[in-house]
C-alpha positions in Angstrom: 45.1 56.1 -22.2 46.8 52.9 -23.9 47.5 53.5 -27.3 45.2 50.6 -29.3 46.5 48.0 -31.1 47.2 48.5 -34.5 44.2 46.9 -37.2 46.7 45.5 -39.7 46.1 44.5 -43.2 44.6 40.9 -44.6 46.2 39.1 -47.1 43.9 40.0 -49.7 44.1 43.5 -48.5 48.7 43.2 -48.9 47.5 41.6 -52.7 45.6 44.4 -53.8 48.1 46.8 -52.0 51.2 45.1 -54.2 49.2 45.4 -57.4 47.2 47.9 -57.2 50.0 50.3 -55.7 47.1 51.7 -52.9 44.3 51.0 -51.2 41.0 52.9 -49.5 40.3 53.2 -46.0 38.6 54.5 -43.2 39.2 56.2 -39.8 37.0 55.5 -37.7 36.2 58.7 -35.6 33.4 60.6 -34.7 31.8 62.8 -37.2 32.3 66.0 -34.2 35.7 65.2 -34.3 36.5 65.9 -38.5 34.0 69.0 -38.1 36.6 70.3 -35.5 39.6 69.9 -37.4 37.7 71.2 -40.9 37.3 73.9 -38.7 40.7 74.3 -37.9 41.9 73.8 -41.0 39.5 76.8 -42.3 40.7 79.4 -39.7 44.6 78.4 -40.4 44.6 78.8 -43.9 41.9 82.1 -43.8 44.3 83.7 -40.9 47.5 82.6 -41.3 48.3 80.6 -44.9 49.4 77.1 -45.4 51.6 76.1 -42.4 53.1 73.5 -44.5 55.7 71.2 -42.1 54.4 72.5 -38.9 50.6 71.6 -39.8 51.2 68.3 -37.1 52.3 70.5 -34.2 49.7 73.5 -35.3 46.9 71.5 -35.1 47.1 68.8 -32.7 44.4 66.7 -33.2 46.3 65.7 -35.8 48.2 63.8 -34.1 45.1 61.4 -32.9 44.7 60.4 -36.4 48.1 58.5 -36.8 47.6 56.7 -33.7 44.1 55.1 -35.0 44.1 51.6 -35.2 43.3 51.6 -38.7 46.3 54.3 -39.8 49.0 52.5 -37.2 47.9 49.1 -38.7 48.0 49.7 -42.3 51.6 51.3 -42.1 52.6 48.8 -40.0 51.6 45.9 -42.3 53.1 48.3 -45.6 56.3 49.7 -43.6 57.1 47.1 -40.5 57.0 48.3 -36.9 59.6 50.7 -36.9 58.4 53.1 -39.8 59.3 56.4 -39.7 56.9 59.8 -40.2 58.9 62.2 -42.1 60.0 65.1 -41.5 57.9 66.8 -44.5 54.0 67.0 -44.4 52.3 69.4 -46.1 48.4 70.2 -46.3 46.8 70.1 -49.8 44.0 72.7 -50.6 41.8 72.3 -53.3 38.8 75.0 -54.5 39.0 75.0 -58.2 37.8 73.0 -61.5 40.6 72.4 -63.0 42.5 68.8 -62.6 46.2 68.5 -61.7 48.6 67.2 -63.6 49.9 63.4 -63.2 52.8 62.4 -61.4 55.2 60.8 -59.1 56.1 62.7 -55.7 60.3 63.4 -55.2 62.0 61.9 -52.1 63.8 65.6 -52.0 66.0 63.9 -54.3 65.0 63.9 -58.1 67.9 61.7 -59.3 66.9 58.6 -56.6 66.1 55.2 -58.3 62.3 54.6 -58.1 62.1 51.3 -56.0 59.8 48.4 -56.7 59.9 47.3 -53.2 57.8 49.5 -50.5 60.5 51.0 -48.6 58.3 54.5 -48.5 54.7 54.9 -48.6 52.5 57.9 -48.4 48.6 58.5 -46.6 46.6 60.9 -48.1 43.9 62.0 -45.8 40.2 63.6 -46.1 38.9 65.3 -43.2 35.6 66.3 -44.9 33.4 64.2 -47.1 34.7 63.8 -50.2 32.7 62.8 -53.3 33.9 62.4 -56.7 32.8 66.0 -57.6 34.9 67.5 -54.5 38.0 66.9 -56.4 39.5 63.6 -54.2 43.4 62.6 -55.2 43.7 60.3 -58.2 45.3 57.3 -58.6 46.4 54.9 -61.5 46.6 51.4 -60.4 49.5 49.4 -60.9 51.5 52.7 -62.0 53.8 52.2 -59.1 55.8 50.0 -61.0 56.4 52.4 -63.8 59.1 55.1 -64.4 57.1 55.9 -67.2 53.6 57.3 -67.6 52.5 54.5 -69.7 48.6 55.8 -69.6 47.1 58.4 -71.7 45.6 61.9 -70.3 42.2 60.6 -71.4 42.5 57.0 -70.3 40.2 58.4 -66.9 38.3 55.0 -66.9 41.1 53.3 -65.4 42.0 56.1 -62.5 40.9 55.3 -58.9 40.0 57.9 -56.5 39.8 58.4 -52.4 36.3 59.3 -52.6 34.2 59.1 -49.4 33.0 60.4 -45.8 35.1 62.0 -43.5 38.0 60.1 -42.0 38.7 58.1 -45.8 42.2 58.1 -46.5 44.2 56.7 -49.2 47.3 54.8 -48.3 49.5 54.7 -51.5 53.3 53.5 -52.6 55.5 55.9 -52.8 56.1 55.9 -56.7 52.5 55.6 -57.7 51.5 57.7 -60.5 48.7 60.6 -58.8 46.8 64.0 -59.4 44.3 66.1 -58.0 40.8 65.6 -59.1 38.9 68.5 -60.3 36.6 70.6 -57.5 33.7 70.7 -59.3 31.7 71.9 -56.5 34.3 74.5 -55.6 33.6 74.0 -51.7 36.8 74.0 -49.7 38.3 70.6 -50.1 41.6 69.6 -47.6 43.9 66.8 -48.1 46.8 66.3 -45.2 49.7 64.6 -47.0 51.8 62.7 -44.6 55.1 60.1 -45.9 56.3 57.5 -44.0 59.9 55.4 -44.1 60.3 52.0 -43.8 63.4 51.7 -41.4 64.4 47.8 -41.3 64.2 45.8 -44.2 61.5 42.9 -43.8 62.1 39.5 -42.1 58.8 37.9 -41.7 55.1 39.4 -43.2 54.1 42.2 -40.7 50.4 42.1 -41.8 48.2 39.6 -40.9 49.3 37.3 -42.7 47.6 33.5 -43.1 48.3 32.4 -46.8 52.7 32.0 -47.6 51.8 31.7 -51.1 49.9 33.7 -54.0 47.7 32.1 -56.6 48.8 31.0 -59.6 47.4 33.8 -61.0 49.3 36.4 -59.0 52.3 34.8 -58.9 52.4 34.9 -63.0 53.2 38.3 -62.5 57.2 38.3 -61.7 56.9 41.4 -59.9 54.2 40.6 -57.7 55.7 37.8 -56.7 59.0 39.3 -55.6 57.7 42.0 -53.7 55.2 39.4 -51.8 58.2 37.3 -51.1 60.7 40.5 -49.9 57.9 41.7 -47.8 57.4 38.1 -46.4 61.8 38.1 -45.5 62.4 36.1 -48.3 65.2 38.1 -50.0 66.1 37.5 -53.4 63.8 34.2 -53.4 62.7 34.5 -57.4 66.9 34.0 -58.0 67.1 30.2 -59.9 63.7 29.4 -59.6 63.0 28.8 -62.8 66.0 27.9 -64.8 65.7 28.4 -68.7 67.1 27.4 -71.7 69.8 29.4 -74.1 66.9 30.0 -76.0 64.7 31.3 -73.9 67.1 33.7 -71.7 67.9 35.3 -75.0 64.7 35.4 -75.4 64.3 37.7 -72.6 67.1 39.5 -72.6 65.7 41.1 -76.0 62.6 42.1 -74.9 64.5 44.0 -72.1 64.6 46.7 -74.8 60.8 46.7 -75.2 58.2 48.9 -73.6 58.4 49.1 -69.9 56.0 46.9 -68.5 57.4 43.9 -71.0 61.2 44.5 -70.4 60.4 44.9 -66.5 58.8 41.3 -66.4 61.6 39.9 -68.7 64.4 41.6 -66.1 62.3 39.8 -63.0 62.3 36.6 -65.0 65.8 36.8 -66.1 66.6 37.0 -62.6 64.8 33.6 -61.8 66.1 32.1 -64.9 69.7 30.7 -62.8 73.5 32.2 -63.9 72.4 32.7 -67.4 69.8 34.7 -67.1 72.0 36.5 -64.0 74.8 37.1 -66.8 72.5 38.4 -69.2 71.2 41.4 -67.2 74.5 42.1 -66.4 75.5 42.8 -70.1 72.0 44.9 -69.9 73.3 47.1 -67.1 76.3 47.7 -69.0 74.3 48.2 -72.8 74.9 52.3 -72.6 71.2 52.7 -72.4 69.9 54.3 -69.3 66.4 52.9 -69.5 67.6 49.3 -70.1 70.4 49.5 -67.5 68.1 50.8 -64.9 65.6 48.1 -65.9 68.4 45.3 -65.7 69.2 46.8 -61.9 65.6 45.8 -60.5 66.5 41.8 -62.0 69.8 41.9 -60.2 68.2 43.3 -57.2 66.5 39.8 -56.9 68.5 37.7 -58.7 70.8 36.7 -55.4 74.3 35.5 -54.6 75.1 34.9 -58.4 75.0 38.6 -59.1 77.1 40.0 -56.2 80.3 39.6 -58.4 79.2 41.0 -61.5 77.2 44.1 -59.6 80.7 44.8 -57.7 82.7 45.0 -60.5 80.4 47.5 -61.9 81.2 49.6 -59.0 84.6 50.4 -61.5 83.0 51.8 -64.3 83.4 54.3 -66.0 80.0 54.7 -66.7 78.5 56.6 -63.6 74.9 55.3 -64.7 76.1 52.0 -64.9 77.7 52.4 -61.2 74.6 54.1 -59.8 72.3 51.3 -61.4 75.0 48.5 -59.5 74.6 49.9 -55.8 71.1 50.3 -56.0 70.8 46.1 -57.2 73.4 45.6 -53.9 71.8 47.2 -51.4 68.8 45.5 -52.2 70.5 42.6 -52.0 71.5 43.8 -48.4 73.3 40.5 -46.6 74.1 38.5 -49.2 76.0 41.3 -50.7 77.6 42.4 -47.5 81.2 41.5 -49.5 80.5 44.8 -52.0 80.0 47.4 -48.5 83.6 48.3 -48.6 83.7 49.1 -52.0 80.6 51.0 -52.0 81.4 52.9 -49.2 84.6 54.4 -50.9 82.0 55.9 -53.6 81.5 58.8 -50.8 84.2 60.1 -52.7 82.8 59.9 -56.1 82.9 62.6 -58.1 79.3 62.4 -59.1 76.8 63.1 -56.4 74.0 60.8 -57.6 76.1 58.2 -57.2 76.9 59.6 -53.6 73.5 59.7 -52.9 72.2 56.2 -54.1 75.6 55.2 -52.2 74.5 56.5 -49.0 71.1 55.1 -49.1 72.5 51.5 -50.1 74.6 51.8 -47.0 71.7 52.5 -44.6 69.5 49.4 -46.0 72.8 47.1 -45.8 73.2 48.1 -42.5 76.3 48.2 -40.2 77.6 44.1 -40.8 81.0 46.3 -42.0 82.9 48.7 -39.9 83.6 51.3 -42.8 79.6 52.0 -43.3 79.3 54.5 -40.2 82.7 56.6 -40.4 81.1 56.6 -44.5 77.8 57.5 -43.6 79.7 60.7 -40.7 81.7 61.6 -44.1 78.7 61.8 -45.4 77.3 64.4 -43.1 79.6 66.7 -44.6 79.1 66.0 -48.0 79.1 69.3 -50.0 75.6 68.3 -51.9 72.8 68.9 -49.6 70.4 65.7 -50.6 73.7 63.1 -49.5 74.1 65.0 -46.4 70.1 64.2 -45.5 70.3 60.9 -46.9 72.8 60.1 -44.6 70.6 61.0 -42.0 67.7 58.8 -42.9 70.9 56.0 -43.0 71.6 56.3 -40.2 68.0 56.0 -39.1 68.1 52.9 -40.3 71.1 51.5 -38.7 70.2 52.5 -35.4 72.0 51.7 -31.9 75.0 50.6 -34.0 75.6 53.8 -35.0 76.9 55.5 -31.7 79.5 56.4 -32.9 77.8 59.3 -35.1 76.1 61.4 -32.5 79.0 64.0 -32.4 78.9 64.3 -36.4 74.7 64.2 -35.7 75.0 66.8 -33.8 77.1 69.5 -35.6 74.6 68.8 -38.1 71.6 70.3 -36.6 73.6 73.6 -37.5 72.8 73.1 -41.3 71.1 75.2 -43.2 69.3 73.0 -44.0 65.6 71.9 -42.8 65.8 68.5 -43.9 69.3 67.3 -42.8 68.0 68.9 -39.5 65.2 67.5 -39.4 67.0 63.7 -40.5 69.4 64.2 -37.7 67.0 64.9 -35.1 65.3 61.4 -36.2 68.9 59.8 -36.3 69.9 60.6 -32.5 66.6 59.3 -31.8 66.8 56.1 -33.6 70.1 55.8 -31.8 68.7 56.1 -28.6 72.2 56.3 -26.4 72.2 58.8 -23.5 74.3 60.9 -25.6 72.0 60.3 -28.2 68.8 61.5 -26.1 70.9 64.4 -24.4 71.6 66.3 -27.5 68.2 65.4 -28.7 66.1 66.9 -25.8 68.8 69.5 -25.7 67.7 70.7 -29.4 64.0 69.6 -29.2 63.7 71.8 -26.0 65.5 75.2 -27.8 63.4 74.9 -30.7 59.9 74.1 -29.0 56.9 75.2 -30.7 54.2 76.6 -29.3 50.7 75.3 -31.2 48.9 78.3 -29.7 51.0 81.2 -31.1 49.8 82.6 -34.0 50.2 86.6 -35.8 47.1 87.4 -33.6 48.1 85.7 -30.2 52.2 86.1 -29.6 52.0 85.9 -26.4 
């Protein structure tokens, strides 16, 4: 059977997405069908415990619900076309009263700049009904934007929840501030945690998109309105916008010291302010203050060709903060900072491996427009820290057919000890999609075939 086309998202539904950092939707499959996998679901974790990554391949209805219309749609319209299921998925449980604790999910990579833009997103899905007193995942809108938990514990007024029949899911940014709910009815409750990569950076609005423009209203929020125009293709289209005054850039560039949601609109409209406002977030990145460095990095990374000098520069310093902070602003700068790949590339031998790692990941997004990002990204396979050896993988993901020249490198790496740069390999080679790709793909996928019926009561 054809697969269906996917339902993608409205505008209004992208707006609220943007904002809010999430939204609330709805499989729609047959009641018999979540009674089935509930089911399953009961038997697995009574018999045989969680089975954390292999929960896809162990129960393989699964797989039905991320080819509905309304999961393919929403993750294309979020993600683009091409997105990526990752390799980790894990099955949440919850039976008990008390709430979990608030906060962001890692990328299996705790040091890794939080990104404003959606290049990851996450679906959180129900397979029973869920009401409020069944403990469903809670959200905070708009906390996506946020390295900090700028909410109080008791501030519950504000939190959202995926509340609702069978089939609801909650499709979520990456970096949003969550927790579980409590159980208050202390039935079995199941939430199926799934992440998904975006794998080419945007060039055109891949929901349904019939409005170019926000409101006024919408677009007085600076970050709003770049991430509505990077997911539209326009990159870096806030830079010299709105070109200030002395006064008024210094203006901004104080309150980039103030609390975070202040000093990250004053970065965003820095970047829009023309050169001087450009100039004065790059004296922020380099203040010796993590916070406001880190804050002056997501202003560069739309502030456009006027930065590209400054940010490359900053690849020198001594200050390996201040050089981490300058490749993430780059690589989201991706083409019009295509000069800086060389330099950036050579940090693979950095002595600090968060600086490897945010290195690795810029050169994946930037893409292979220089010859020295895939022979960086095959050093990188080898890299004696394990998260810029799987980061490479996901790079090279990203770059695709270009990246031929890896499969050999690729393929030594599905030795690892690792699951993950495994497991980013395997994606890799088939990203790459070469015969010698596929070969040593099928090759691996075929010795290390599961089987969804064995269990420690059936081996055979």
């Amino acid at each position: 059977m054809a697969q269906q086309q996917p339902l993608l998202l409205t505008d209004e539904q992208m707006k609220a997405f943007i904002t809010n950092g999430f939204l609330i939707l709805k499989a729609d499959f047959p009641r018999e069908f979540h009674e089935r996998l509930v089911k399953q679901l009961n038997d697995i974790y009574d018999s045989e415990g969680n089975p954390g990554n292999n929960i896809l391949p162990r129960i393989r209805d699964l797989q039905r619900v991320f080819e509905n219309p309304v999961i393919t749609g929403a993750l294309t319209s979020v993600l683009g076309p091409n997105y990526l299921l990752h390799t980790h998925r894990h099955g949440h449980y919850n039976s008990i009263p008390k709430p979990g604790g608030w906060h962001k999910d890692s990328y299996w990579g705790y040091d890794r700049l939080r990104n404003h833009h959606p290049w990851w997103a996450m679906i959180m899905y129900f397979p029973q009904d869920t009401p409020v007193e069944l403990g469903p995942t809670g959200v905070m809108p708009g906390s996506h934007y946020h390295d900090d938990r700028n909410f109080a514990s008791d501030e519950m007024e504000e939190e959202a929840t995926a509340s609702g029949e069978a089939g609801t899911f909650a499709l979520i940014h990456y970096d949003i501030w969550h927790r579980s709910t409590p159980n208050l009815l202390g039935n079995p409750r199941f939430m199926l945690k799934f992440e998904f990569m975006r794998t080419q950076a945007p060039t055109a609005p891949s929901w349904d998109n019939k409005e170019p423009e926000l409101s006024a209203e919408l677009a007085a929020d600076p970050i709003v309105q770049e991430v509505w125009n990077w997911m539209s293709g326009r990159t870096a289209a806030l830079a010299g916008s709105k070109p200030g005054d002395a006064d008024s850039v210094a203006s901004l560039a104080q309150q980039l010291t103030s609390a975070e949601p202040t000093a990250q609109a004053a970065a965003y409209d820095l970047a829009a302010s023309g050169q001087a406002g450009v100039d004065a977030l790059l004296e922020a990145l380099k203040s010796g203050t993590k916070s406001v460095s880190r804050i002056a990095a997501y202003g560069l990374s739309a502030a456009g060709a006027g930065a590209v000098a400054g940010l490359t520069e900053a690849l020198s310093n001594e200050d390996d903060e201040v050089v981490n902070h300058a490749v993430f602003a780059l690589s989201e700068l991706r083409g019009i900072a295509a000069s800086a790949l060389p330099k950036i590339a050579a940090l693979l031998s950095h002595p600090s491996a968060i600086v490897r790692r945010t290195a690795v990941d810029a050169l994946g997004i930037m893409g292979a427009a220089s010859p020295v990002v895939v022979p960086a990204l095959i050093q990188a396979l080898k890299d004696e820290d394990t998260q810029v050896r799987f980061t490479a993988g996901l790079a090279l993901v990203r770059i695709g057919p270009d990246a031929a020249q890896a499969v050999p490198a690729l393929a030594q790496a599905l030795e690892d000890e690792n699951r993950y740069v495994r497991g980013h390999a395997l994606e890799a080679l088939r990203y790459i999609g070469t015969k010698e790709a596929n070969d040593v793909l099928l090759h691996e996928l075929f010795n290390t075939r599961w089987c969804s019926d064995t269990t420690p009561a059936s081996t055979f």
